[in-house]
C-alpha positions as CSV (number, residue, x, y, z in Angstrom):
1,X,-8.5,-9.2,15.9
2,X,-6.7,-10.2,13.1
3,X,-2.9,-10.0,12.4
4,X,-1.4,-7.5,10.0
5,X,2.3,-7.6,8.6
6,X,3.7,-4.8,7.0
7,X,6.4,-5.3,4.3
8,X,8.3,-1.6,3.6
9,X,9.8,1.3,3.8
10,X,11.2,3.7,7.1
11,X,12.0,7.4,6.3
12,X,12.6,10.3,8.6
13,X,10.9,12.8,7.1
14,X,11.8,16.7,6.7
15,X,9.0,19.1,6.2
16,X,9.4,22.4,5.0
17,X,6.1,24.8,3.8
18,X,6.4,27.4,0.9
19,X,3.8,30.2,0.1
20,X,4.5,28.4,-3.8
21,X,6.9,26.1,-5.3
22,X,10.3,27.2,-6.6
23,X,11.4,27.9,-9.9
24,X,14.5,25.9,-11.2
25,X,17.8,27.7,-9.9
26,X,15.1,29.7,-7.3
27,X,15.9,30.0,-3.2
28,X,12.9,30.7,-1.6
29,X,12.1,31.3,1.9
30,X,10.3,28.7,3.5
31,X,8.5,28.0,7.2
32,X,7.4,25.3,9.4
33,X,10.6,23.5,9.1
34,X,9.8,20.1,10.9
35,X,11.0,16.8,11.3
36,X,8.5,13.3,11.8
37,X,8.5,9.6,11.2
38,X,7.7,8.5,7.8
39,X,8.1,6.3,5.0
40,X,4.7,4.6,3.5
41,X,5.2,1.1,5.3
42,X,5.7,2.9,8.5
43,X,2.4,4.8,8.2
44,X,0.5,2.6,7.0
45,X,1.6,0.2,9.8
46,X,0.8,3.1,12.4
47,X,-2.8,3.6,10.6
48,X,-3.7,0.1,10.9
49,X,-2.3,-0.2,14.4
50,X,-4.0,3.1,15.3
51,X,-7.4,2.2,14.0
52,X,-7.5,-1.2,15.6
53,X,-5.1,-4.0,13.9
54,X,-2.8,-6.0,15.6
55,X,0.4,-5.1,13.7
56,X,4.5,-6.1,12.8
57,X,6.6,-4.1,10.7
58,X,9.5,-5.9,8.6
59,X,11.9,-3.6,6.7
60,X,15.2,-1.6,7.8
61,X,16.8,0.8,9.0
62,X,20.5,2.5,9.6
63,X,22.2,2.5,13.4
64,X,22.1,6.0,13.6
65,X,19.2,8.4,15.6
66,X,16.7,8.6,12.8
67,X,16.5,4.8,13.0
68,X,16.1,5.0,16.7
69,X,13.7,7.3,16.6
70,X,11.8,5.5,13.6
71,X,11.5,2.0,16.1
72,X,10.7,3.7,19.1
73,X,7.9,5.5,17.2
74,X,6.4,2.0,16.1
75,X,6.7,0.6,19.8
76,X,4.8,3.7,21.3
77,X,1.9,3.0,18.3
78,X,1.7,-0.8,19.6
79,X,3.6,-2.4,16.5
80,X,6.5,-4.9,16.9
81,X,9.8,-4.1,14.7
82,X,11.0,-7.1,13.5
83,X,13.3,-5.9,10.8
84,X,16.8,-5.1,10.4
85,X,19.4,-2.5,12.0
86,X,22.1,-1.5,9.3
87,X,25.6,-0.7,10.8
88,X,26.9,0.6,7.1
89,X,23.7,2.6,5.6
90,X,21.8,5.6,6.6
91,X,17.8,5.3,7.4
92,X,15.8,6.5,4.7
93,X,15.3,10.1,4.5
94,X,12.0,11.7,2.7
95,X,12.6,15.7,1.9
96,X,9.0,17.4,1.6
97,X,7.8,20.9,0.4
98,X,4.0,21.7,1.4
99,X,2.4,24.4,-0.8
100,X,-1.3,25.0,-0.5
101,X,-2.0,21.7,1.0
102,X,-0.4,19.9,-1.7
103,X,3.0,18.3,-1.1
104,X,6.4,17.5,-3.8
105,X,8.6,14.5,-2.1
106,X,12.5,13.8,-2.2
107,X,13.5,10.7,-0.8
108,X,16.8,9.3,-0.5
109,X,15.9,5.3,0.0
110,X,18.8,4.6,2.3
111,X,18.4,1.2,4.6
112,X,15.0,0.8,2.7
113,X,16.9,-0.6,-0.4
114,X,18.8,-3.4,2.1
115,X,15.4,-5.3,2.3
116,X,16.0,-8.2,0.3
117,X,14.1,-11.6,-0.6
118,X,17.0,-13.4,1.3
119,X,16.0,-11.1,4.6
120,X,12.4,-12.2,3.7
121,X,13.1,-15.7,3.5
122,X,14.4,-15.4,6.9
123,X,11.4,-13.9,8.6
124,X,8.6,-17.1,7.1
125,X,7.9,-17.3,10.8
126,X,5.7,-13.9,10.2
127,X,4.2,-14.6,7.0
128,X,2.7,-17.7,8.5
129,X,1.5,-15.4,11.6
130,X,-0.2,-13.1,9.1
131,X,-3.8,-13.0,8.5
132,X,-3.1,-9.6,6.2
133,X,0.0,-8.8,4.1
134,X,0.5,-5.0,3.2
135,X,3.5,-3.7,0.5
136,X,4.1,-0.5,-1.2
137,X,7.3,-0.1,-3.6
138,X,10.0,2.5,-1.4
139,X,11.8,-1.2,-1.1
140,X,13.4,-2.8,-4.4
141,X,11.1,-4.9,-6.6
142,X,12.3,-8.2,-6.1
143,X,11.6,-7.9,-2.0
144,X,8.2,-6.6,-2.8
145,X,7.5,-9.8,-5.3
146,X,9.1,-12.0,-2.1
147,X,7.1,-10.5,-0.1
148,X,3.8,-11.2,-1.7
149,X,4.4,-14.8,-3.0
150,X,5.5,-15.9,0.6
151,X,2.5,-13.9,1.5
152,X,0.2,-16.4,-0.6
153,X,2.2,-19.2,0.1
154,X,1.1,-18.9,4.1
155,X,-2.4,-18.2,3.1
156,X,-2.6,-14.5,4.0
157,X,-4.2,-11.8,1.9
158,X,-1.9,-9.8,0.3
159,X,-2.1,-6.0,-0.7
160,X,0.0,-3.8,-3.1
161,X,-0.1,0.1,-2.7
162,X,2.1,0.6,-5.9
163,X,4.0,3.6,-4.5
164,X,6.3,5.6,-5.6
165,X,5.2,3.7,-9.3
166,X,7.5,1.5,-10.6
167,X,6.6,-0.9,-13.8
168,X,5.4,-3.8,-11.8
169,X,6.0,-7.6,-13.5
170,X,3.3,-9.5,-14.9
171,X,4.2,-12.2,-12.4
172,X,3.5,-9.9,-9.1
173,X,-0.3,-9.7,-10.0
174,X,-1.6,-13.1,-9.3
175,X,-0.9,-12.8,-5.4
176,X,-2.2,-9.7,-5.1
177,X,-5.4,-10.1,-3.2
178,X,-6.2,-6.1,-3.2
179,X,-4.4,-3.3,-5.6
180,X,-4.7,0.1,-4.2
181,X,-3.4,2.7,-6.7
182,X,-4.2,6.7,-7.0
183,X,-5.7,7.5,-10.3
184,X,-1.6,8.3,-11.8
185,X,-0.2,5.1,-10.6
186,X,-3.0,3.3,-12.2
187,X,-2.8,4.9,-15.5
188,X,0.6,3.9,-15.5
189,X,0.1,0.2,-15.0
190,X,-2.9,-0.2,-17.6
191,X,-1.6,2.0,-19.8
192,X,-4.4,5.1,-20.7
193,X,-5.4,8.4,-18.7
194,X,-7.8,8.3,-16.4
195,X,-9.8,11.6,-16.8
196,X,-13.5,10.3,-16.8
197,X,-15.6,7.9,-14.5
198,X,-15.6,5.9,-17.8
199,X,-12.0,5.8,-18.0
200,X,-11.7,4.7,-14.3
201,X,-13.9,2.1,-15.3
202,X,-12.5,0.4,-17.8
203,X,-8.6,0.9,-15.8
204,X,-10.7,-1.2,-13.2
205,X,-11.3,-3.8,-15.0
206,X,-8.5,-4.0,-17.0
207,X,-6.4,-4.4,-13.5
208,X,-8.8,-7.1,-12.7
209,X,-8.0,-8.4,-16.3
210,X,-4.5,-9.1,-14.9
211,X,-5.3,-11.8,-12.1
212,X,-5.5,-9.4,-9.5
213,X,-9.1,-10.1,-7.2
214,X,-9.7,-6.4,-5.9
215,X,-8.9,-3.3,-7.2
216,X,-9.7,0.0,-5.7
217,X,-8.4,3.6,-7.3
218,X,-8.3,6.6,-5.2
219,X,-9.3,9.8,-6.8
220,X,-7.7,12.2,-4.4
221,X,-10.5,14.9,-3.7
222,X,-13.0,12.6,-6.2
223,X,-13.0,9.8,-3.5
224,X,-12.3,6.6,-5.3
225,X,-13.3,4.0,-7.6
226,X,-13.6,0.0,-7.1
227,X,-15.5,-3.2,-8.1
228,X,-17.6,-5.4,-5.5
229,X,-20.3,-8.2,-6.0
230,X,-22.9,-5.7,-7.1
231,X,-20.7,-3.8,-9.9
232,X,-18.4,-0.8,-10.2
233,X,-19.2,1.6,-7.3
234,X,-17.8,5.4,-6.6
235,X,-17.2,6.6,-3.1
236,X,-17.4,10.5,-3.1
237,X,-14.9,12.4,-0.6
238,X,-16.1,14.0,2.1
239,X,-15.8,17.7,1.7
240,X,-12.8,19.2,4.4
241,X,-10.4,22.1,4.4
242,X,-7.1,20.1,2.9
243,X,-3.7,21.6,4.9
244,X,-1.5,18.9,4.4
245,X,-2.1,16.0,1.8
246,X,1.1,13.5,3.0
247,X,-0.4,10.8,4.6
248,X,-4.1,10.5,3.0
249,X,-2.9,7.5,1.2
250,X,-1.5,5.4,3.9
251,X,-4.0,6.5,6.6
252,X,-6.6,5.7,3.4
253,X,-5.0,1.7,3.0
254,X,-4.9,1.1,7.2
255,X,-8.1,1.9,7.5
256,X,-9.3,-0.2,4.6
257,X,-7.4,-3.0,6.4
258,X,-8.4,-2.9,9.4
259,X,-11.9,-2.6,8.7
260,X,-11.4,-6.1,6.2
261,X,-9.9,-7.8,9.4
262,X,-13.1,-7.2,11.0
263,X,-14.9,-9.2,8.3
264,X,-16.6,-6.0,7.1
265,X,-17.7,-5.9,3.5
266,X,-15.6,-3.8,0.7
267,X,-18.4,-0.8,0.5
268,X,-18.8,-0.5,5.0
269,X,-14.5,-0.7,4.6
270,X,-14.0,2.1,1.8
271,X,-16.5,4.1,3.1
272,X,-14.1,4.0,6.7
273,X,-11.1,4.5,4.8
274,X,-12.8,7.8,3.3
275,X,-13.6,8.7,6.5
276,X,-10.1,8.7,7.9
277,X,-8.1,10.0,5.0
278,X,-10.5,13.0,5.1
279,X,-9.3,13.3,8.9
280,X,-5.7,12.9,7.9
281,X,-5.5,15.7,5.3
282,X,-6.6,18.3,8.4
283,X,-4.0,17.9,10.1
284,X,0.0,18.5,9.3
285,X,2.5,15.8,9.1
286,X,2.8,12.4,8.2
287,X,2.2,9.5,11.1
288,X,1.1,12.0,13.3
289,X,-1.7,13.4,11.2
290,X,-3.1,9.9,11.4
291,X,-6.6,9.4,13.7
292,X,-7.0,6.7,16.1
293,X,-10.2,4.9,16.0
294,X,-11.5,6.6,18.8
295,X,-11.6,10.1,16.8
296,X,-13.9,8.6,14.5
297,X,-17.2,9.2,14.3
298,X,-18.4,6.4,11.7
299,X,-17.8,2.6,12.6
């Protein structure tokens, strides 16, 4: 088993559905009011813990119950905490309206802004345990950049999810090992739509263009897009009954993960990553929508 570090973002999230999203200036009248441990880093730590990696989380937190709750949630899914505990900021908060399966996200960063390179610099010890390096942007750009270069430096792989989008410096991709954008985020870094297989072709290799080695571009109910040894594959999605889309993405990049730590090839490791997120978007909320390897019928 190898060792995966997770680099990001906490949130407590607050779920509310609607029959159809408001109008500016409209109250409507909502159901299913719930609350659940969120924030990208944290599920994507829980999916890769959950579906068989050996897991730390770096990032932080404020000393109030959401942050409680937040650790304790990554204990009970096997995953160390080895970031911080804020005494004068609030833990990250994520505000989320499901309509139809599809969701529209709020988030107030909170504790997730206090990661900084000079916290990063402090923690070495686990980029040198790490085998895999995992980073999304809900923490500012310049731990995110820390994050991967120390990554690199210790010989780990080192993967960017580049979400919520934020224009990403030329100097970030050389370390990144894997990029993992939906089909928006990755329109936004090269630059041109992507409304055909064409188009996702050519965004493809234009990432590639860029120093990073791997690129693969999720589709949402297209499946996704990336480039192996043999050329430019599709992966279809499998066909399900979408009721909540929160987590697919993070559920979609442990999965990938933990099947790359078992030395599995890019195709076998999509393919399970497919797999899961389609298991993800049947069920409601956010880190506990997420399978464990044992629900899973493919290997």
């Amino acid at each position: 088993m190898k060792n995966i570090l997770v680099v990001g973002s906490m949130n407590m999230d607050l779920s509310i559905e609607v029959d159809r999203a408001p109008k500016i200036g409209e109250t409507l009248v909502g159901h299913g009011f719930s609350t659940a441990p969120g924030g990208k880093g944290a599920n994507q730590a829980i999916a890769a813990a959950r579906l068989g990696g050996n897991v730390r989380f770096l990032g932080a937190v404020g000393k109030d119950s959401y942050g409680t709750q937040l650790t304790e949630n990554l204990k009970k899914n096997n995953i160390a905490y080895e970031g911080a505990v804020l005494e004068n900021t609030t833990t990250g908060i994520a505000m989320i309206t499901v309509c139809n399966g599809n969701n529209f996200i709020l988030l107030d960063s909170g504790a997730n802004d206090c990661v900084t390179p000079a916290m990063l610099e402090g923690k070495k010890d686990l980029f040198s345990w790490a085998d895999f390096v995992i980073l999304q942007l809900e923490i500012p750009m310049d731990a995110v950049l820390c994050a991967a270069k120390l990554g690199s430096e210790f010989g780990a792989k080192v993967l960017l999810n580049p979400a919520p989008y934020k224009p990403l410096p030329d100097e970030l991709f050389p370390y990144l090992d894997y990029l993992i954008p939906n089909e928006h985020e990755a329109s936004d870094i090269v630059g041109f739509a992507i409304e055909t297989d064409a188009d996702a072709e050519n965004a493809i290799e234009a990432l590639l263009a860029k120093g990073i080695k791997n690129v693969v571009i999720t589709l949402g109910d297209k499946g996704c897009v990336y480039k192996d040894e043999t050329g430019i594959r599709f992966q279809a999605a499998e066909k399900v009954k979408a009721i909540d889309t929160t987590a697919a993405g993070d559920t979609f990049i442990g999965a990938l993960v933990s099947k790359l730590c078992e030395g599995k090839d890019m195709q076998s490791a999509v393919q399970y990553a497919t797999h899961a997120s389609a298991v993800t978007v049947t069920r409601r909320g956010a880190a506990d929508s997420i399978p464990f390897a044992s629900e899973l019928e493919m290997v």
